[in-house]
C-alpha positions as a LaTeX table, in Angstrom:
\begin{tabular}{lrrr}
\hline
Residue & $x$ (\AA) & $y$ (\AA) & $z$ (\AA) \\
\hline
Unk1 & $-4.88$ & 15.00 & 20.14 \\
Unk2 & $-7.49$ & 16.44 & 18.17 \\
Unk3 & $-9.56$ & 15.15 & 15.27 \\
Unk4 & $-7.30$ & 15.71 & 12.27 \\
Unk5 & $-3.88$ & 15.21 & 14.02 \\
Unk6 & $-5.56$ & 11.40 & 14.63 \\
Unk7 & $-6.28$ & 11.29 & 10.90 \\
Unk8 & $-2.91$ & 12.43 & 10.04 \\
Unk9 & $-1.28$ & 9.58 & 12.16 \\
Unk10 & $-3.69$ & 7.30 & 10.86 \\
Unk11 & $-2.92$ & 8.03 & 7.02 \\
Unk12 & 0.51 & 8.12 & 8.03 \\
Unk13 & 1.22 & 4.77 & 9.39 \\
Unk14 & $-1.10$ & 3.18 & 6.25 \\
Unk15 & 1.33 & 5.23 & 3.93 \\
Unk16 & 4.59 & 3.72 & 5.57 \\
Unk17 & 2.88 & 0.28 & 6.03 \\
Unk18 & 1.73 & 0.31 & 1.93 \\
Unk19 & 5.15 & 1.41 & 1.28 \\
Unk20 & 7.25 & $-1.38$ & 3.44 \\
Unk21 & 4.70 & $-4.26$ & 1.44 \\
Unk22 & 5.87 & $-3.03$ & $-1.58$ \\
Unk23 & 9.43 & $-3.06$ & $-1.30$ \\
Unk24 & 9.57 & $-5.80$ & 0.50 \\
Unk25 & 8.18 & $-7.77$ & $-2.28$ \\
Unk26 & 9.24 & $-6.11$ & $-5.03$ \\
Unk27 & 12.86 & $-4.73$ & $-3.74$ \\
Unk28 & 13.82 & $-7.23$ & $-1.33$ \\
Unk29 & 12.23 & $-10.38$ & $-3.00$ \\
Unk30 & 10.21 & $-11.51$ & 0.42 \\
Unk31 & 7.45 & $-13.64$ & $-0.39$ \\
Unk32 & 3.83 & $-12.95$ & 0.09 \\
Unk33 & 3.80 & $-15.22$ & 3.09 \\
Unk34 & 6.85 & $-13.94$ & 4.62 \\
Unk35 & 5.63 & $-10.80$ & 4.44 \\
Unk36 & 1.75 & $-11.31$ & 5.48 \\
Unk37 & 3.03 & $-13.12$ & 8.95 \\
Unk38 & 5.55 & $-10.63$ & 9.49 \\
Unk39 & 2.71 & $-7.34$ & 8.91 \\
Unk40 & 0.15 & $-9.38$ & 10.39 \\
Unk41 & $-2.22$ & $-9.25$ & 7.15 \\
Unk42 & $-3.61$ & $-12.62$ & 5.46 \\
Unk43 & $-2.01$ & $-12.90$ & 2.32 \\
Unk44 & $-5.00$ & $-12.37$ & 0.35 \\
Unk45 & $-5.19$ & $-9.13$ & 1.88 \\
Unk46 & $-1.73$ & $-8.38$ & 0.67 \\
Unk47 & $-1.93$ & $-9.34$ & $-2.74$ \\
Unk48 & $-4.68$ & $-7.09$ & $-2.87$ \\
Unk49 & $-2.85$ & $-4.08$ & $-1.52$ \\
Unk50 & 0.08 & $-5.22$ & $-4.38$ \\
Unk51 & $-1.98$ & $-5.04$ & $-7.20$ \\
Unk52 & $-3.70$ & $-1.96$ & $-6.11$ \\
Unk53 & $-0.26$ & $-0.34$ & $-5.75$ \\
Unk54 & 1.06 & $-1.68$ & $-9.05$ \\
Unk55 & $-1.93$ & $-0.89$ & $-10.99$ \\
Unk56 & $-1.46$ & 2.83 & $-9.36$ \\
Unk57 & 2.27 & 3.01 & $-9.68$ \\
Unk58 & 1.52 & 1.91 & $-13.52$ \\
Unk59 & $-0.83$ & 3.96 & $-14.14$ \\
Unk60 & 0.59 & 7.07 & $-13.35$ \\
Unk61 & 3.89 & 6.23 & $-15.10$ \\
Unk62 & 2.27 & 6.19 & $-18.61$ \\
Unk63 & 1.53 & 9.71 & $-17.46$ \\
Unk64 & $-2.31$ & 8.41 & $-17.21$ \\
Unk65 & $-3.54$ & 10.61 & $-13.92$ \\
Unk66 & $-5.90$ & 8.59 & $-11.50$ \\
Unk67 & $-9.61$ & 9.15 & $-11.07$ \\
Unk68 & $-11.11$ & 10.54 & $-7.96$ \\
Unk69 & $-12.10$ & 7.21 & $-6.92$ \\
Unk70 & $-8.59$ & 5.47 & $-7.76$ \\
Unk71 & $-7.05$ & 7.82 & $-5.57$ \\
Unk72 & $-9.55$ & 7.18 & $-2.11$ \\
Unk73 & $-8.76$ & 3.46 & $-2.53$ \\
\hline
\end{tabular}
């Protein structure tokens, strides 16, 4: 596999990982520890990865468009 096809996997497992936290907490009403054993994450880590996606999901719904460095993080 070469060098970008890893990077594609990569991003695309985070993408579908980010997007099963969110609606399982925010869609499906799973708690933060329900979800952090089931994703293997501590739930600091989670709530962290929450607010980052709220804050983004926010953001650009007030048609506010995110920074270069919102977007890397």
């Amino acid at each position: 596999m070469s060098n970008d096809a890893v990077r594609l996997h990569r991003l695309d497992e985070v993408v579908r990982k980010q997007r099963e936290i969110f609606s399982s907490h925010c869609l499906h009403n799973q708690t933060v520890a329900e979800i952090a054993c089931r994703t293997g994450l501590r739930p600091r880590q989670l709530e962290r990865r929450l607010a980052k996606a709220v804050y983004k999901l926010c953001k650009q719904m007030d048609g506010e468009p995110l920074s270069w460095w919102e977007r890397l993080f």
